[in-house]
C-alpha positions in Angstrom: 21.5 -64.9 30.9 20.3 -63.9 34.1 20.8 -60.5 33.8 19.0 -60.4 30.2 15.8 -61.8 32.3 15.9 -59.2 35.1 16.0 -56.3 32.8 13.4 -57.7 30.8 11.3 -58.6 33.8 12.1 -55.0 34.7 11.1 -53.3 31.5 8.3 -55.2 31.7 7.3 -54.1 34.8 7.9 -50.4 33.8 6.0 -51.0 30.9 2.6 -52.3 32.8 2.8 -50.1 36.2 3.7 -46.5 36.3 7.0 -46.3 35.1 5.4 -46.0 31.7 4.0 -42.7 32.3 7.2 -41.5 33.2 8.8 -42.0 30.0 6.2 -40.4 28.3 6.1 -37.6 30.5 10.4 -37.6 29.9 9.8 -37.4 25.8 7.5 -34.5 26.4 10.0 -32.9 27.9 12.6 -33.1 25.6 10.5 -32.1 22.4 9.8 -29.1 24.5 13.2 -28.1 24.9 13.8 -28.2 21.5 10.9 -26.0 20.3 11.8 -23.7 22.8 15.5 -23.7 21.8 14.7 -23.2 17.9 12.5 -20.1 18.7 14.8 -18.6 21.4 18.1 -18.7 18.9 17.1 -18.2 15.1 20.1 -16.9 14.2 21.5 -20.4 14.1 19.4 -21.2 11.2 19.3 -17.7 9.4 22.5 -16.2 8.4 23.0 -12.2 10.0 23.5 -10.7 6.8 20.7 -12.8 5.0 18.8 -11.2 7.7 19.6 -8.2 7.4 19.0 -8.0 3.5 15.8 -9.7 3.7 14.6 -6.8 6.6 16.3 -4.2 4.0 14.5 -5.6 0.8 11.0 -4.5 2.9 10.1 -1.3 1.0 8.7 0.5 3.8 5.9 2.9 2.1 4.8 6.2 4.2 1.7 6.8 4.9 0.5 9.7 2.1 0.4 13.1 4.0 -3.2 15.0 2.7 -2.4 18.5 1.4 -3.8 21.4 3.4 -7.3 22.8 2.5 -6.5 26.6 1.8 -9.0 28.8 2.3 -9.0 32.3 0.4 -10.2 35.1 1.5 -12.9 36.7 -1.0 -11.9 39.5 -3.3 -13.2 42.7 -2.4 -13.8 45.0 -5.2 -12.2 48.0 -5.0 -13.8 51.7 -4.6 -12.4 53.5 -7.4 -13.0 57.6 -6.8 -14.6 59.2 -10.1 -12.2 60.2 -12.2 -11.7 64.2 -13.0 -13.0 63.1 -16.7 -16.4 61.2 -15.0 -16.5 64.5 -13.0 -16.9 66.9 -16.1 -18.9 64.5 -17.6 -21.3 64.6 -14.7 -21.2 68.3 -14.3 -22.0 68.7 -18.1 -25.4 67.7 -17.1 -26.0 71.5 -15.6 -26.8 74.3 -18.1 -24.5 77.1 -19.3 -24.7 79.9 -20.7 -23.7 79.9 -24.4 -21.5 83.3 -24.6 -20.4 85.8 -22.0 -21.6 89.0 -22.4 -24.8 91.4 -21.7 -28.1 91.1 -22.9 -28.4 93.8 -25.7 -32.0 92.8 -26.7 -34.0 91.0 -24.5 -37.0 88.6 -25.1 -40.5 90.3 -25.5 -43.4 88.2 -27.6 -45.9 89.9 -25.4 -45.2 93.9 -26.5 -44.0 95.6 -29.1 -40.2 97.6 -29.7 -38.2 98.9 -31.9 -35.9 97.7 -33.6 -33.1 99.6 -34.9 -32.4 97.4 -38.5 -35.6 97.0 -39.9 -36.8 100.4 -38.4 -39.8 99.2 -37.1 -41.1 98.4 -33.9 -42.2 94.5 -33.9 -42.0 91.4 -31.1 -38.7 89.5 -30.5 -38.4 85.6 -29.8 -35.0 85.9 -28.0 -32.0 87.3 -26.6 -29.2 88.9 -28.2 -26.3 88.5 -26.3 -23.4 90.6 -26.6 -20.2 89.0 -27.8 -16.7 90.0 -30.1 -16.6 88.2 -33.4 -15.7 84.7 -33.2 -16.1 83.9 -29.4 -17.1 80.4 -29.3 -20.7 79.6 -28.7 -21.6 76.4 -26.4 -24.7 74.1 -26.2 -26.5 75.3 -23.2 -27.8 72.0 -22.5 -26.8 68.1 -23.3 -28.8 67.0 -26.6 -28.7 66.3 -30.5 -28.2 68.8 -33.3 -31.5 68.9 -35.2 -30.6 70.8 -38.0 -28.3 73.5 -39.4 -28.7 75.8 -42.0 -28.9 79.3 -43.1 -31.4 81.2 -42.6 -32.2 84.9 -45.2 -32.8 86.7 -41.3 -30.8 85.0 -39.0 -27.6 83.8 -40.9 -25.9 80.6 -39.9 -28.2 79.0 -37.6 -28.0 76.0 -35.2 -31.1 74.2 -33.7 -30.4 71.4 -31.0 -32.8 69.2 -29.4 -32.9 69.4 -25.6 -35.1 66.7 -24.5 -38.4 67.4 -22.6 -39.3 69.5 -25.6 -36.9 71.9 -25.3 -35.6 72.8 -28.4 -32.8 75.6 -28.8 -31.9 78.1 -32.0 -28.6 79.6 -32.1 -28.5 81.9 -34.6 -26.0 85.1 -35.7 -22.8 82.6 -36.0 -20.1 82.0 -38.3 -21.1 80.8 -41.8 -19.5 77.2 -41.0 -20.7 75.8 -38.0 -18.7 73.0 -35.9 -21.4 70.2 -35.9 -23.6 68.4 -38.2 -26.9 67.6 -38.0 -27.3 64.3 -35.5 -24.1 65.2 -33.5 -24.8 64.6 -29.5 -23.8 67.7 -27.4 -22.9 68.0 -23.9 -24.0 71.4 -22.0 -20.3 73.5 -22.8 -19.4 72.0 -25.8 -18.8 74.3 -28.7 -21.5 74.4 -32.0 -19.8 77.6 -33.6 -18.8 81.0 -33.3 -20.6 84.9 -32.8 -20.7 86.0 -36.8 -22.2 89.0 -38.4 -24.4 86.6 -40.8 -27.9 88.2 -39.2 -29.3 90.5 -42.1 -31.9 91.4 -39.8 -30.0 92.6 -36.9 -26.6 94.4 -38.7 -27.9 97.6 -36.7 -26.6 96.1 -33.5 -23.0 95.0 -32.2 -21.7 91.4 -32.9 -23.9 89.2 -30.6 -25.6 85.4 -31.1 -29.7 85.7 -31.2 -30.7 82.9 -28.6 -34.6 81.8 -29.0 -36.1 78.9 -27.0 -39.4 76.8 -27.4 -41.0 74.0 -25.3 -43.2 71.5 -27.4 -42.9 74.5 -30.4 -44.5 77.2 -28.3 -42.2 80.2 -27.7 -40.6 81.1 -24.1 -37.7 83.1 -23.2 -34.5 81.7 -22.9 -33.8 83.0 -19.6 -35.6 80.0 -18.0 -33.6 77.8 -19.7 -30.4 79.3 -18.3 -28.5 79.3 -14.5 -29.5 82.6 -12.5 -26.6 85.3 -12.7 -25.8 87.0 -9.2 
């Protein structure tokens, strides 16, 4: 009985003075070892391989990489070098003369002389330029046929349309010409042939008659035509 009084007369005195403060300082202790212990070892209350599946079950998403901004260089058109067709074409431009040959009969409206077929001596509007039968006549100049037909004098006869007022007559030829009447015409491409259709000029050797006007008055067709020598 005694010793049940002295520890409660001791607990008593724990309770009042400072021995209280030191059991309450002791309990803070041991809940702080246990905090400390859980956190330090959680593998005691998560199983490894739980652990690991749960870590595995993370789907781990990369970050998207952006694509490369390409930059392309400009086209550059290419030089192209004028074709040899582009090259005739352009030289076509430049007149030609129609036959090759020699002027038999040249051009005189300002004079009179004689001609050998009709036996008189009279003007004429152009020149008659030598040429064997059938020897293909070219358009002196680019232009449009203007009209063909056949003419009691001059036989089968070709006019083209020059431009600038130009107007050509190629006359003497074959009975069937090789254009029509609206055809375009480069300078060198071929109307017709040299013909012996010219009642007025039989006296002579085959030739084409070549006349020339500029806004319908009469010139000679030698300006119309390159320079030879």
């Amino acid at each position: 009985m005694e010793s049940k009084k002295g520890f409660g007369k001791l607990l008593q005195q724990i309770i009042e003075g400072r021995g209280f403060y030191m059991v309450m300082a002791l309990c803070a202790a041991v809940i702080g070892v246990s905090i400390w212990s859980l956190v330090r070892e959680p593998a005691d209350y998560l199983d490894e391989a739980e652990f690991d599946d749960t870590l595995s079950a993370v789907e781990v998403v990369p970050a998207a990489t952006p694509e490369p901004t390409i930059f392309e260089e400009p086209e550059e058109t290419p030089v192209t070098e004028p074709t040899e067709e582009a090259a005739e074409t352009a030289a076509s431009t430049e007149p030609v003369w129609p036959v090759e040959g020699s002027v038999q009969r040249g051009y005189n409206m300002e004079s009179l002389s004689y001609d050998a077929t009709m036996a008189d001596w009279r003007t004429h509007d152009g020149l008659d330029i030598e040429a064997p039968l059938g020897t293909k006549v070219l358009a002196i100049k680019p232009g449009t046929v203007e009209s063909v037909y056949f003419d009691d004098a001059y036989g089968s006869t070709v006019v083209i349309d020059h431009g600038n007022g130009l107007t050509c007559t190629y006359a003497a030829l074959e009975e069937i010409p090789t254009v029509i009447v609206g055809d375009t015409v480069n300078a060198g491409d071929v109307i017709g042939s040299v013909g012996d259709t010219a009642k007025c000029e039989t006296a002579q050797s085959s030739h084409l008659h070549l006349s020339a006007k500029v806004n319908g008055e009469s010139v000679s067709p030698l300006d119309c035509l390159p320079k030879i020598g």
